[in-house]
N, C-alpha and C positions, 0 to 999 in steps of 0.2 A: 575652029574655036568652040562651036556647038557640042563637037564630038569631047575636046577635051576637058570645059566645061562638066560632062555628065560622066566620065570618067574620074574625075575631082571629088565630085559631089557623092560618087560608088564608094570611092577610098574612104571620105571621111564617117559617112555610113557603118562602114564595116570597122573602123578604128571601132567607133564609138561603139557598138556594139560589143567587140572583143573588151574593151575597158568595163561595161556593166558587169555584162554576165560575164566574166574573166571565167572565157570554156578553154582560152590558149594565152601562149606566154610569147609578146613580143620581142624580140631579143633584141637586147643593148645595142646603139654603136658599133661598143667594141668588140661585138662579137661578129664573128661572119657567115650571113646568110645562108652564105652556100650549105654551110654544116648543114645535114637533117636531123631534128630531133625528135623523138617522141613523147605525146602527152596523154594522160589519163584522162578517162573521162570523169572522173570522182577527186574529192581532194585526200588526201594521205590524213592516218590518224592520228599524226601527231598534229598534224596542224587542226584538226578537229578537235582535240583536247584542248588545243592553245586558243581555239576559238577567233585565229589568223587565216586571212586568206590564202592556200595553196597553190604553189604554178605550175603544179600538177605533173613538174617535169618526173619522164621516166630515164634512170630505174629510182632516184630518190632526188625530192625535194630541195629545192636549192635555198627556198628560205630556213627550210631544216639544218643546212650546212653553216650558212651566215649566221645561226643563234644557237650553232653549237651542240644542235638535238638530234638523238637519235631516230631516225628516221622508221615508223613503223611500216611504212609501207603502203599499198594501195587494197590490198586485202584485210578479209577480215580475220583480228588477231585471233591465236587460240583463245578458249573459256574454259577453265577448270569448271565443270558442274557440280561436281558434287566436293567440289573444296570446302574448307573451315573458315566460317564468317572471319574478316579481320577487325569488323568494327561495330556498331548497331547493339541492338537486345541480342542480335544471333549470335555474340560474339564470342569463338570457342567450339562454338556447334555448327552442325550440318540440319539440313533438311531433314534427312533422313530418321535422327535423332529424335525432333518432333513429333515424327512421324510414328515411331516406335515408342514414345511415353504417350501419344494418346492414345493408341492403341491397348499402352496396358497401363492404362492409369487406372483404371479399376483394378486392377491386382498387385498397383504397386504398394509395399508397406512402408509408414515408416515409422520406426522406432518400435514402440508395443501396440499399437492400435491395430484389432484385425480388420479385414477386409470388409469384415460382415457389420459394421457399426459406422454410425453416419455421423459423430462427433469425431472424426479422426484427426490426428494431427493435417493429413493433407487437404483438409477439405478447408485450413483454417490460413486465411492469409498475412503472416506475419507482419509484412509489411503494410499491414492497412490496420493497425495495434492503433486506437485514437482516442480519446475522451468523449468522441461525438458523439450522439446518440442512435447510430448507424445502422448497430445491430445489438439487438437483447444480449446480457455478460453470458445468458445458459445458452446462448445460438453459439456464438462466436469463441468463448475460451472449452476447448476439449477439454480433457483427461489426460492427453498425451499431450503438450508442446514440442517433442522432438527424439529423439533417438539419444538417449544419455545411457546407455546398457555399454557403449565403446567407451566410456571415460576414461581417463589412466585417474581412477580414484587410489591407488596406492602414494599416485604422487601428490596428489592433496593433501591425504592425511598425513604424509611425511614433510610437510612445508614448514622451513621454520623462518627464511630470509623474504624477504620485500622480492628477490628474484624467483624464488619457488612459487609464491604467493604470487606474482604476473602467471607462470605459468599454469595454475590454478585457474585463473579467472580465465585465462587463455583456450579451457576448456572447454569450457561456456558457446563459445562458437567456432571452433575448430575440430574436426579431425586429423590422424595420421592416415585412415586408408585415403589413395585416390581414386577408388571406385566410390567411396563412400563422396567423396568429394563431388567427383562428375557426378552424382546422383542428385545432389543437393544444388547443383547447377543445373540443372535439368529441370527439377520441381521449382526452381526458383523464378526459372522464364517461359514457364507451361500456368503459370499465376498469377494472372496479374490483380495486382490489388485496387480495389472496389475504391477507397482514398490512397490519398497521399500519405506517408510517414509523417507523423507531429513532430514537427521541430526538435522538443524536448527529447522525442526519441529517437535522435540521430548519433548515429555510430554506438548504440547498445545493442547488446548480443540479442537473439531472439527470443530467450528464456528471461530474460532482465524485464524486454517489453511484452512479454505476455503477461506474467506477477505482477505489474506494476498496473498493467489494464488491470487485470483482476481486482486489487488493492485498492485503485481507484470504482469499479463497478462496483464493489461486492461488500469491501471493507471500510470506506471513508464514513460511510453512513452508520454506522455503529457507533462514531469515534467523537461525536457531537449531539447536543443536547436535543437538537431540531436540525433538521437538513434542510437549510436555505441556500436558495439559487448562491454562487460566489462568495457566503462566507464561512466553506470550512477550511480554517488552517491546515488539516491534514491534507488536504489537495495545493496549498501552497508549497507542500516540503518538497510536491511531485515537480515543481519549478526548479529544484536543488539537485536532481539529479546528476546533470552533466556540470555539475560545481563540484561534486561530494560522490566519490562512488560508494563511499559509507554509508551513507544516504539514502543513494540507488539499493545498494543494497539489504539494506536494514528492510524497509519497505517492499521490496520484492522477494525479501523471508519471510514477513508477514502472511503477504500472499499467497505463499505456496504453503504455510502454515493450515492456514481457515479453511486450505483447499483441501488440503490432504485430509483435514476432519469432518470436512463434507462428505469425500469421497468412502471414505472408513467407517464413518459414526453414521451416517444417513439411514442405514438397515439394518441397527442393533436394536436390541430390546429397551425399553423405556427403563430409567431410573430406579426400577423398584428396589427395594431392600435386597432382595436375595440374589439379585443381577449385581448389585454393587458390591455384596459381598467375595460372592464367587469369582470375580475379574479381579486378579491381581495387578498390584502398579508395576505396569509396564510398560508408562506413555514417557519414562526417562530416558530409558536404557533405547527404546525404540524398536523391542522385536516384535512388537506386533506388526509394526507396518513393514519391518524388514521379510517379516515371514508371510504378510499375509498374500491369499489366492488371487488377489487383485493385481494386478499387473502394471498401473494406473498409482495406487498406491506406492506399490515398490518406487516406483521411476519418482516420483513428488515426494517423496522422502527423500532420495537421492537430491531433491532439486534443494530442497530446506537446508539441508544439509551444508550443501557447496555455499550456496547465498551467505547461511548465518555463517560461516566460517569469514566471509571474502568479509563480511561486514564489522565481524570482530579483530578480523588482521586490520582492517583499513583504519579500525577508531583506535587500535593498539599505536599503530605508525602518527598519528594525529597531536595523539599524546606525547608520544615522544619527542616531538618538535615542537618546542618552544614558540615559534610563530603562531600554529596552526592549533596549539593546545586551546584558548580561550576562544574562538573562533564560533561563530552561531550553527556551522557544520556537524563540529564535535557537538554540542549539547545536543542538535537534535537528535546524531544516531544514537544517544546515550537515551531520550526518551524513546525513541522508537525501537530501542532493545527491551526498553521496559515492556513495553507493548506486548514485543514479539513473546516476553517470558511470561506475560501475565495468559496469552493466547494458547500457549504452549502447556505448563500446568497450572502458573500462580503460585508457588512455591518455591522458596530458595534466593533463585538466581536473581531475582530481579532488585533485591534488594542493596546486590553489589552496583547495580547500575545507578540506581540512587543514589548510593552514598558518593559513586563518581560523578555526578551532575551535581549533587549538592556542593562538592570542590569546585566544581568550576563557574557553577553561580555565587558561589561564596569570596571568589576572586572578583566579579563582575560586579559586587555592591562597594556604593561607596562605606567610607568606614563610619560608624554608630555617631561618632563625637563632630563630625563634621558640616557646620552649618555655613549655608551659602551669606554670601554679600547683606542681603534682605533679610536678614536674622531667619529665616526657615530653615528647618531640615533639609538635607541635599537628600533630594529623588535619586535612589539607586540606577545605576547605569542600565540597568538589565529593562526597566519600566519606560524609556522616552520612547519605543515606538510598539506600536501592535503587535509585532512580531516574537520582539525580546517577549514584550509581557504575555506573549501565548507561550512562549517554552517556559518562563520562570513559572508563573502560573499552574501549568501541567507538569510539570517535576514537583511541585510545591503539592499539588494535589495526590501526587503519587505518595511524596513522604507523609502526610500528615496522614490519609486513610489507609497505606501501611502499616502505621505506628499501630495503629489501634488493634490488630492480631498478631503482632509480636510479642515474646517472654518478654517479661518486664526486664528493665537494665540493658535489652539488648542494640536500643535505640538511642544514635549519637544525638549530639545536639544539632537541632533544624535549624536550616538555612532562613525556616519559614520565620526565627526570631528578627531576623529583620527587617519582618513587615512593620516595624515600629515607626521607619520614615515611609515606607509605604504602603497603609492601610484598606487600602483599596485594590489591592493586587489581585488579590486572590475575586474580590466579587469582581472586577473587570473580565476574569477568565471564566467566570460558574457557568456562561453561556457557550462557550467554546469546548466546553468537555461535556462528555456523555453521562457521566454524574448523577448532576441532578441536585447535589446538596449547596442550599444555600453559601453566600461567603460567610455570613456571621454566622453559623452555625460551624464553618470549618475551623473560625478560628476560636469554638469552645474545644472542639474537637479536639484543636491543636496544643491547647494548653490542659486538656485531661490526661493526654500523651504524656506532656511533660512534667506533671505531676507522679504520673505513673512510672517512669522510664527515672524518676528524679534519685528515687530513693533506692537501697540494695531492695528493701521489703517490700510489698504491696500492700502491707496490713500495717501503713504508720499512721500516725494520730493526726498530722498536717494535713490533707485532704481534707480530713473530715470538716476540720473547722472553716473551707471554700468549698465545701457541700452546696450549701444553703445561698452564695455568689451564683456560683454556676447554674444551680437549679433558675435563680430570677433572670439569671440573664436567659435562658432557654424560653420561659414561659414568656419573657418579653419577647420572642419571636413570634410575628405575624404572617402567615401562611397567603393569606388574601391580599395584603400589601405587595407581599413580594412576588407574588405571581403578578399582579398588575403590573408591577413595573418591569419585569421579564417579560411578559405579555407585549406590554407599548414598546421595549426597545428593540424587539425583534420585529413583531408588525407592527411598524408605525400606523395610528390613524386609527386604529381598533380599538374598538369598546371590547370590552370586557366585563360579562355580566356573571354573577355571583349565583347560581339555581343553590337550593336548599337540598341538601343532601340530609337520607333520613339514617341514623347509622342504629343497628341492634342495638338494644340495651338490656337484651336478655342476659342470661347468668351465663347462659350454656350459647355454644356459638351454630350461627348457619349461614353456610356462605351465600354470600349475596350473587344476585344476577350480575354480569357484567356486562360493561357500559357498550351502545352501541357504539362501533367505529366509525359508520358514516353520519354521526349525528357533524355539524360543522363546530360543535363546542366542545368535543372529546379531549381532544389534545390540551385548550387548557384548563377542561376539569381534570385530568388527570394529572397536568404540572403541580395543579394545588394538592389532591388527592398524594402526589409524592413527594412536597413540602411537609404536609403533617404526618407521614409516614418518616421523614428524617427528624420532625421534633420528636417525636415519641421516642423512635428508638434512640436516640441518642439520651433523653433521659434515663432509658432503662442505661443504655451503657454509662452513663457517669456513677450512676447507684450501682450499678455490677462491680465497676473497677475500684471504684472511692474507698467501698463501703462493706464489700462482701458480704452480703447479707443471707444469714439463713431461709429455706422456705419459708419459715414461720414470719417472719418477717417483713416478707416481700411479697404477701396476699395480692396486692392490688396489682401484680402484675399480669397477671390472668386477664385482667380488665383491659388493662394497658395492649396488652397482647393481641387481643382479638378485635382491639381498636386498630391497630397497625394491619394486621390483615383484613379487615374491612377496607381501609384506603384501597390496600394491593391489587382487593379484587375488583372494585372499580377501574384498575388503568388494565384494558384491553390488551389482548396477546400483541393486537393491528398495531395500537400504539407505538410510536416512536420511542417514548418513555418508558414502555416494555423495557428494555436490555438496562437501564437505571437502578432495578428494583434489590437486586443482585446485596449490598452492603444492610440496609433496614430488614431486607426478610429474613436474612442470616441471623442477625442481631433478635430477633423477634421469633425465630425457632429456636436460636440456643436458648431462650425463658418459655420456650412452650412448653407446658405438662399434657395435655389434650391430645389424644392418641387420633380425632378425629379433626385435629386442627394438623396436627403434623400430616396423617397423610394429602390432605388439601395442600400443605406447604411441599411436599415430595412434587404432586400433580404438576405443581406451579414451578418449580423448579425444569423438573423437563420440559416443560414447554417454551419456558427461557433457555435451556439448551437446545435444542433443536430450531432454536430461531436467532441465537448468537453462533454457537459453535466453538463460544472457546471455551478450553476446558477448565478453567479457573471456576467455572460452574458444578460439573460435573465432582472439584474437589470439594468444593462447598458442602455437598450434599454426602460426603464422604464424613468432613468430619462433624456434619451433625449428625448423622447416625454414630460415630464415637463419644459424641457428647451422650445423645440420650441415652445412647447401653452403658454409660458409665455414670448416669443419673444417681444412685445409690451411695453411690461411692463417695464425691465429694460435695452433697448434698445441693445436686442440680449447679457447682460454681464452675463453669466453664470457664470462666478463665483461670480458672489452677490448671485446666487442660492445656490450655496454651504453655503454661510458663512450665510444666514436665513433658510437654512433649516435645518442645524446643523449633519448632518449624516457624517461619516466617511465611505469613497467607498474604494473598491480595484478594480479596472478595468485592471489586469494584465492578 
């Protein structure tokens, strides 16, 4: 019993062993012992992959057989080494591949950037394109964003259906070579980007999110009266991108606009007379920048080009459909074409853009006669939320300081007449545009316009006798008022003190020192400083247009004149209100006689170009040198210049 006892107790031992560590396979019942079989010492790799226990039986797997699996075996399977990833970042590529772009990533090119220059397209990570404050706009946006020399630009310019016009935009981020291809997938996982892609810039091409970085670094700030944290509109429209590819792209031909005049304009000679003279207009046609030695140029021209194209097909299609025609989409690409044509030269085109925003804000007011429940006037549709009242507001702004350098007659009726139910439209927006001129003041502005624009003649007798209206409602403007309360609604909680400005009262002019920019009260001595810089000229303009008045006549304008450029040169180059000054100094050189007051206005001129860059400046200065070489002639009245030379200006 002893002996079978410990023979019992061996057995169940070794069961229970065999059961842990399962090194062998007991065989069923039904199977018989006598067979010999053989077992591995490893489990097979499929049951390694199943992460199931194996019975290790040889030559394959028997729980392999009962679940119907192919049986790898007991060895180790082949490995492709140098095969093409299936899945991951690698996916597509080999080791090897890596290996051969870091190697020659210093001499790989792309597009125009040579090798030798550290702004290159490859050095710039598309994908990490963000609003953040991450990296400086002159680190981060090249000269090159990409290789546009391959384009099929023949088929752009031959686009006339919605399906040419995809494949247009399809441009944008596709090639047909697939070397060109593999190359771009290669740079694109040898990169990895510093952030994440901004939501808003999801599924945009990578010329779309560079301009629009641009637009927002380099261009929002010019396009508001003050740059305060979160309230400029023009970075709200950057929200509408993936709503509106009009939008998207109106805004991203902006950008490549200001760029391309950076990149062009940055190393030219200053403004002088004889510079201005000798340069033919040829920022329409575009061969300067087609021709020029800049390499960088050429390609951003190319980029301006495709954008204002996609952006004019898109608001054409907008229109066309009835739904989509009245839409807050459509207005906007219609102001932000204005933009783009005032950036471009200020001449012309922009005014077609106007008159199409004025239709379809003119659809969007309620009608004159109709009074709510409460007996008031019913508030136009386009006023109940912030938004409406910043596009009406800025289209409203564009037509009324439009009006005022157009031939007379040439200007339809304004939208702006019915501000009558809502009065406050316009000063609601005076802080959200880069401006600068009061609301009461735009809406003397606006009805001198229509005085003017009223009658065939300019020289009728009606005016004159609202002379003497106009002029009191003017001098009832308060400069110091209205800077306070522009002052309090932007920084709440600020006092706002009044220093004593000493102004010349010489006969003869000398320009005064200008104002430090690191004093803390610069900005709003200079908002005030371009408050009475907007009364002044504007009375000289209601007396120029009203009244036509001879030199002899209009002595005190001299006065008047060298009072307006005394404000001017108080507001600092540093100044925000800099880029503002652009409609009063116009106004205020076309009545200059002072050969040493003009050249101080020429001075001041380029130095607002060179620190805006759009060229609606650069025109400015074009045709006051036509005014004053034609001084003689029609005894200093510039605005007969206007009404024979027939061009529509925007000097904003």
């Amino acid at each position: 019993m002893g002996g079978n006892d410990v023979d019992c107790r061996g057995a169940l031992g070794r069961r229970s062993m065999l059961s842990l560590g399962t090194t062998a396979w007991t065989p069923s019942p039904l199977q018989d012992p006598a067979v010999s079989q053989a077992f591995s010492s490893s489990p097979c790799y499929t049951c390694r992959r199943r992460r199931v226990t194996c019975d290790r039986l040889i030559p394959t797997c028997r729980k392999c057989d009962k679940a119907q699996k192919a049986c790898l075996g007991y060895k180790k399977p082949l490995t492709w080494v140098h095969g093409v990833a299936s899945r991951g970042k690698m996916m597509g590529l080999t080791f090897d591949d890596i290996t051969a772009n870091k190697s020659s990533q210093a001499t790989l090119v792309n597009g125009i950037a040579g090798p030798e220059e550290h702004n290159s397209a490859e050095s710039f990570p598309f994908g990490s394109c963000c609003f953040g404050p991450a990296h400086d706009a002159s680190e981060v946006l090249p000269g090159n964003p990409g290789s546009f020399e391959s384009w099929p630009l023949s088929s752009v310019r031959g686009a006339n259906g919605p399906e040419e016009c995809q494949k247009a935009d399809m441009a944008l981020s596709e090639w047909d070579s697939s070397d060109q291809r593999r190359k771009d997938q290669i740079e694109c996982y040898s990169h990895i980007p510093l952030t994440l892609i901004d939501p808003i810039f999801q599924g945009l091409d990578k010329i779309s999110r560079y301009y629009l970085t641009y637009f927002d670094r380099k261009f929002c700030k010019l396009m508001v009266l003050f740059e305060v944290p979160h309230k400029n509109p023009y970075r709200r429209l950057i929200q509408m991108v993936n709503v509106s590819s009009g939008v998207c792209a109106a805004m991203a031909a902006i950008g490549a606009c200001h760029h391309l005049h950076v990149l062009h304009y940055s190393d030219q000679h200053p403004l002088d007379n004889h510079y201005l003279k000798s340069k033919a207009r040829s920022l329409e046609d575009g061969e300067q920048f087609a021709r020029s030695p800049n390499a960088k140029v050429r390609v951003t021209y190319q980029h301006l080009l495709l954008l204002k194209h996609r952006a004019l097909s898109q608001l054409e299609q907008n229109l066309s459909n009835p739904e989509t025609r009245g839409q807050d989409t459509s207005i906007a690409t219609s102001l932000l074409l204005m933009v783009l044509d005032m950036v471009e030269s200020g001449r012309g085109t922009w005014k077609l853009h106007v008159e199409g925003a004025k239709r379809l804000l003119q659809s969007r007011f309620s009608p004159l006669g109709e009074i709510d429940e409460d007996g008031s006037p019913r508030v136009p549709c386009a006023a109940y939320d912030s938004f409406n009242t910043f596009l009406a507001g800025s289209c409203m702004t564009f037509d009324i300081m439009g009006s005022t350098l157009t031939p007379s007659g040439s200007w339809s009726e304004p939208v702006s007449s019915q501000l009558i139910t809502s009065p406050n439209l316009l000063s609601d927006t005076e802080k959200e545009v880069w401006l600068g001129c009061p609301g009461s003041l735009l809406h003397i502005i606006l009805y001198i316009s229509s005085l003017r624009h009223a009658g065939s003649s300019s020289q009728t007798l009606g005016p004159k006798v609202n002379l003497s209206t106009i002029l009191s409602q003017i001098n009832a403007f308060d400069p110091e008022r209205w800077t306070r309360e522009v002052y309090h609604s932007m920084y709440a909680g600020t006092e706002y003190p009044f220093p004593d400005h000493h102004f010349s009262k010489e006969s003869y002019w000398r320009p005064p020192e200008p104002a430090e920019s690191n004093s803390p009260l610069s900005d709003s001595d200079a908002l005030l400083h371009l408050a009475s810089a907007y009364k002044i000229t504007i009375t000289l303009y209601a007396i120029r247009i009203l009244l036509h008045p001879s030199p002899e006549e209009c002595t005190f304008f001299a006065e008047q004149v060298t009072t307006v450029l005394t404000h001017i040169s108080l507001i600092p180059p540093s100044s925000e209100l800099f880029k503002s000054i652009l409609w009063p100094t116009f106004i205020a050189g076309a009545e200059c006689r002072c050969p040493e007051q003009r050249a101080w206005f020429r001075d001041k001129l380029d130095h607002m170009w060179r620190q805006c860059w759009t060229v609606n400046i650069r025109e400015a200065m074009r045709v006051l040198d036509a005014i004053w070489s034609r001084e003689d002639q029609h005894d200093g009245d510039w605005a007969e210049y206007f009404d024979r030379f027939g061009a529509n200006w925007l000097f904003i």
